[in-house]
C-alpha positions in Angstrom: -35.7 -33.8 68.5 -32.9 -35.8 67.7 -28.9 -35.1 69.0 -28.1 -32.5 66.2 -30.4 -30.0 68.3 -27.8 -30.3 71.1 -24.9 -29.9 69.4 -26.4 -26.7 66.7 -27.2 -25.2 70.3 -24.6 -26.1 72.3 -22.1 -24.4 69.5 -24.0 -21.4 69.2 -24.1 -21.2 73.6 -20.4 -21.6 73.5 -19.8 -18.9 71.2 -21.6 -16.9 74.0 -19.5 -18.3 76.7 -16.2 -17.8 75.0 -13.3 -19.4 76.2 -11.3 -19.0 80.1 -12.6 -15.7 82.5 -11.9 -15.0 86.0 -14.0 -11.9 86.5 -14.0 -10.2 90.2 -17.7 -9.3 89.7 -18.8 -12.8 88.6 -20.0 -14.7 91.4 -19.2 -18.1 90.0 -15.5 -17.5 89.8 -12.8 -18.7 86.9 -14.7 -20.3 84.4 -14.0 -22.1 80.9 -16.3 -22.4 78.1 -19.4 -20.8 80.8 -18.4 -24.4 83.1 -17.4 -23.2 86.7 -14.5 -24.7 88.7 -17.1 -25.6 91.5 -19.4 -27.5 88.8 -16.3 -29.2 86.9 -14.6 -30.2 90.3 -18.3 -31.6 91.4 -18.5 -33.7 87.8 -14.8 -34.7 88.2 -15.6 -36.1 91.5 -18.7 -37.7 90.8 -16.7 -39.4 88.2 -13.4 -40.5 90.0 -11.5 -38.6 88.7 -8.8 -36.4 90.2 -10.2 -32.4 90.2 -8.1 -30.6 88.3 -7.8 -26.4 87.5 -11.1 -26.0 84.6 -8.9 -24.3 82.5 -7.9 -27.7 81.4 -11.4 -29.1 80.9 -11.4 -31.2 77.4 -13.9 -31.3 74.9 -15.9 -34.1 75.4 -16.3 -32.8 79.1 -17.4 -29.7 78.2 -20.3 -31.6 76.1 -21.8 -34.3 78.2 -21.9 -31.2 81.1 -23.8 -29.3 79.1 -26.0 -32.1 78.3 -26.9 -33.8 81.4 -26.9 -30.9 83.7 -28.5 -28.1 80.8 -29.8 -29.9 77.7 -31.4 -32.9 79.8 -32.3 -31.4 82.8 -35.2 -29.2 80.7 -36.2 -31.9 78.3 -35.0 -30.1 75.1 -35.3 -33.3 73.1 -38.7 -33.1 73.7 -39.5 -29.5 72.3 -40.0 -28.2 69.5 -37.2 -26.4 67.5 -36.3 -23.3 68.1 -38.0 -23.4 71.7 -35.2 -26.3 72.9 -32.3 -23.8 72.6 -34.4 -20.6 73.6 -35.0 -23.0 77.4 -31.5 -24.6 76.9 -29.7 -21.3 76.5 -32.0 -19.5 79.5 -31.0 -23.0 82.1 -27.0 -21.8 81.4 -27.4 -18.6 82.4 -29.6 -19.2 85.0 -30.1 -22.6 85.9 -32.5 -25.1 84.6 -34.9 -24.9 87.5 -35.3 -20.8 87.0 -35.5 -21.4 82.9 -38.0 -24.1 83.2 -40.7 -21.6 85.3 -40.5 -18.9 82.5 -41.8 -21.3 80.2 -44.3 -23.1 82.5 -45.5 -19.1 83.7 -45.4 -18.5 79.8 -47.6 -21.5 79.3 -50.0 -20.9 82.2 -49.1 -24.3 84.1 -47.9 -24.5 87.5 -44.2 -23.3 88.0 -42.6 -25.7 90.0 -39.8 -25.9 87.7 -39.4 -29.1 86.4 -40.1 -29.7 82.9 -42.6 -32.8 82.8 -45.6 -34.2 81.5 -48.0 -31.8 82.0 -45.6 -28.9 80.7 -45.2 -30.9 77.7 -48.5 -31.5 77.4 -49.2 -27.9 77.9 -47.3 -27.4 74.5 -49.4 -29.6 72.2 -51.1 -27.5 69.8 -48.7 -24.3 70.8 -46.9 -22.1 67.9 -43.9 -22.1 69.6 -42.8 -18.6 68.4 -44.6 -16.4 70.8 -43.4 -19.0 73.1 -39.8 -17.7 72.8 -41.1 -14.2 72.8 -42.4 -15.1 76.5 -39.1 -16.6 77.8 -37.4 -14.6 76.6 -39.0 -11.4 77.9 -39.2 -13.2 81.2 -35.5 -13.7 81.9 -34.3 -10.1 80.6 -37.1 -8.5 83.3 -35.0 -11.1 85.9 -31.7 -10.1 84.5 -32.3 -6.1 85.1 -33.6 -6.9 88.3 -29.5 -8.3 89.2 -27.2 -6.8 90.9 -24.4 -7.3 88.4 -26.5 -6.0 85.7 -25.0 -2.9 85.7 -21.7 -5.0 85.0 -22.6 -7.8 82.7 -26.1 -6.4 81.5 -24.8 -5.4 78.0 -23.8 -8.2 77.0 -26.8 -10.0 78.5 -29.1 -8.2 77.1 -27.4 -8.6 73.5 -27.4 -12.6 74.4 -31.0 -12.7 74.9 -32.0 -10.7 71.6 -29.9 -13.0 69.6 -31.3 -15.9 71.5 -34.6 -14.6 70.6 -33.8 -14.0 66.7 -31.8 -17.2 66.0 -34.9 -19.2 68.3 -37.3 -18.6 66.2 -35.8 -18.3 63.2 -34.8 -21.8 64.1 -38.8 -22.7 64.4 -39.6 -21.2 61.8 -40.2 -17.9 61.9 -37.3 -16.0 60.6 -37.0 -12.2 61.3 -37.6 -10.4 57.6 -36.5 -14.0 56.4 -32.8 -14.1 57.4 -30.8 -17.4 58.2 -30.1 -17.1 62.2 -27.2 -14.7 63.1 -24.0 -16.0 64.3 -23.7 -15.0 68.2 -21.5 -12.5 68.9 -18.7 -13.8 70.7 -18.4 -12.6 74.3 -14.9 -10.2 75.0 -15.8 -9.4 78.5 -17.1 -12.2 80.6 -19.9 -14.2 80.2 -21.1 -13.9 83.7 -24.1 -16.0 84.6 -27.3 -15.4 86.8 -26.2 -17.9 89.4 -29.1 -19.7 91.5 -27.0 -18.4 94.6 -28.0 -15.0 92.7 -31.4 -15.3 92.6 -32.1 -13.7 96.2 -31.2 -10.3 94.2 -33.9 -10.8 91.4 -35.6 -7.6 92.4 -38.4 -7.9 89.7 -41.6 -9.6 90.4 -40.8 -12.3 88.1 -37.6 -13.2 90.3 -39.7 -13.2 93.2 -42.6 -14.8 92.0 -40.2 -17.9 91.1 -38.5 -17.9 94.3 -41.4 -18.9 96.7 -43.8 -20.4 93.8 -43.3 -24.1 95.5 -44.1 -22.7 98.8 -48.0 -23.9 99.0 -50.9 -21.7 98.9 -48.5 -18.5 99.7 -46.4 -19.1 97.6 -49.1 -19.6 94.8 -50.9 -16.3 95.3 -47.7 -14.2 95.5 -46.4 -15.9 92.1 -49.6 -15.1 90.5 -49.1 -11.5 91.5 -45.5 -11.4 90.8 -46.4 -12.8 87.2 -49.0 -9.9 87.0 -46.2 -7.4 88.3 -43.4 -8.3 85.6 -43.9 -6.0 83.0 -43.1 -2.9 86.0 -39.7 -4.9 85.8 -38.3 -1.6 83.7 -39.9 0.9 85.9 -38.2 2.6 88.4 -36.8 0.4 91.5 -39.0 2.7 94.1 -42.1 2.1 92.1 -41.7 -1.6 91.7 -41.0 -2.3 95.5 -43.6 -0.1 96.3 -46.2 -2.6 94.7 -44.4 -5.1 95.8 -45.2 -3.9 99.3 -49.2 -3.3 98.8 -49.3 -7.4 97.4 -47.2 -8.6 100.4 -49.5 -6.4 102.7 -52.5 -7.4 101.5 -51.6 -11.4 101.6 -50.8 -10.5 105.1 -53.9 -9.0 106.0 -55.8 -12.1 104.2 -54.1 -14.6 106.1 -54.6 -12.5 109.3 -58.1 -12.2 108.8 -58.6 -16.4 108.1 -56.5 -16.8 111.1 -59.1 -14.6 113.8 -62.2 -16.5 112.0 -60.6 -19.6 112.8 -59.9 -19.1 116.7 -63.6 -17.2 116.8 -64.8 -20.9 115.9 -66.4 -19.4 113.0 -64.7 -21.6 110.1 -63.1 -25.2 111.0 -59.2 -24.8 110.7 
């Protein structure tokens, strides 16, 4: 990839964005061009550099954030096209860590969330249009699954499908041969599925990615939760009642290793 990938995607994810909201239901507070005041106060900072209101943020701020902290932070130079602004678009919305395990789950390599050599590797030889299709099914099932879907979700949901079209169109694989549509621009906030946000991620994709670093636990659950996704649309009762039989059997498991051991009949 070379630096015209960023900047084709970083237009088309500021045409999502839009320009200066202040939403009561977004939890990141007044933003500019998607950048929060906490995030451009950090950078300013970081920078010495006074912190001043992000309404003011200039251009070439706006740029090298969405670079280093987005573009960078999943590698997009080193994947294909198409894919690159599929996982950059998915780390804006909802962090780079969460974007990176949809495509490593996607991919079948561990999810730890960092995008590096054995991800890439992973993508050698891979078309990367049903790639897309896998991302981007994984973060609308998170999305739903948000408490301030109910608010935002519209327009998420309409990001994400033109994500999707212009994606692969951009790898290749146009929709009935049609040049990528132009993102509709955003009129009502462009809230974001924050990290802090993640505890509410009520599908088992959320949850799956929430304790996937946590060892062998952590491991087994994911696997289930990856399994349990597609029940992401069904109704809330009937998703947490799965979720309950997976956690209760894990439970039982671990129980059940845990008498063995103190009956001396397996070393610890």
């Amino acid at each position: 990839m070379t630096a015209s990938g960023f900047d084709g995607a970083l237009k088309r994810v500021l045409v999502h964005e839009g320009g200066y909201v202040e939403h009561p239901a977004d939890p990141g507070g007044a933003t500019m061009q998607g950048i929060t005041q906490r995030v451009y106060a950090g950078w300013r900072r970081r920078h010495g550099q006074p912190v001043r209101p992000v309404r003011r943020i200039a251009p070439d701020e706006v740029a090298v954030i969405y670079r280093r902290q987005y573009w960078d932070a999943v590698r997009a130079d080193d994947l294909p096209a198409g894919l690159d602004y599929a996982l950059f678009d998915a780390a804006v919305n909802s962090g780079p860590a969460q974007a990176a395990k949809w495509l490593q789950r996607a991919l079948g390599v561990t999810a730890d969330g960092q995008v590096g050599e054995a991800t890439l590797a992973a993508l050698h030889g891979r078309a990367p249009a049903p790639l897309i299709d896998a991302l981007c099914d994984r973060r609308l099932a998170m999305l739903r699954g948000l408490r301030t879907f109910p608010t935002f979700g519209t327009g998420w949901a309409r990001r994400v499908a033109e994500v999707r079209v212009a994606a692969k169109a951009l790898a290749g694989a146009p929709l009935s041969g049609a040049a990528p549509p132009e993102p509709a621009r955003e009129t009502g906030g462009a809230a974001r599925a924050r990290p802090a946000d993640t505890r509410l991620a009520r599908t088992a994709d959320g949850a799956g990615g929430l304790i996937s670093g946590a060892g062998v636990l952590g491991a087994v659950v994911a696997e289930q939760a990856d399994r349990l996704a597609p029940l992401a649309g069904l109704a809330e009762p009937l998703k947490w009642l799965f979720a309950a039989l997976m956690l209760a059997g894990v439970a039982l498991t671990l129980r059940g290793a845990l008498t063995r051991i103190r009956a001396g009949e397996v070393a610890p």
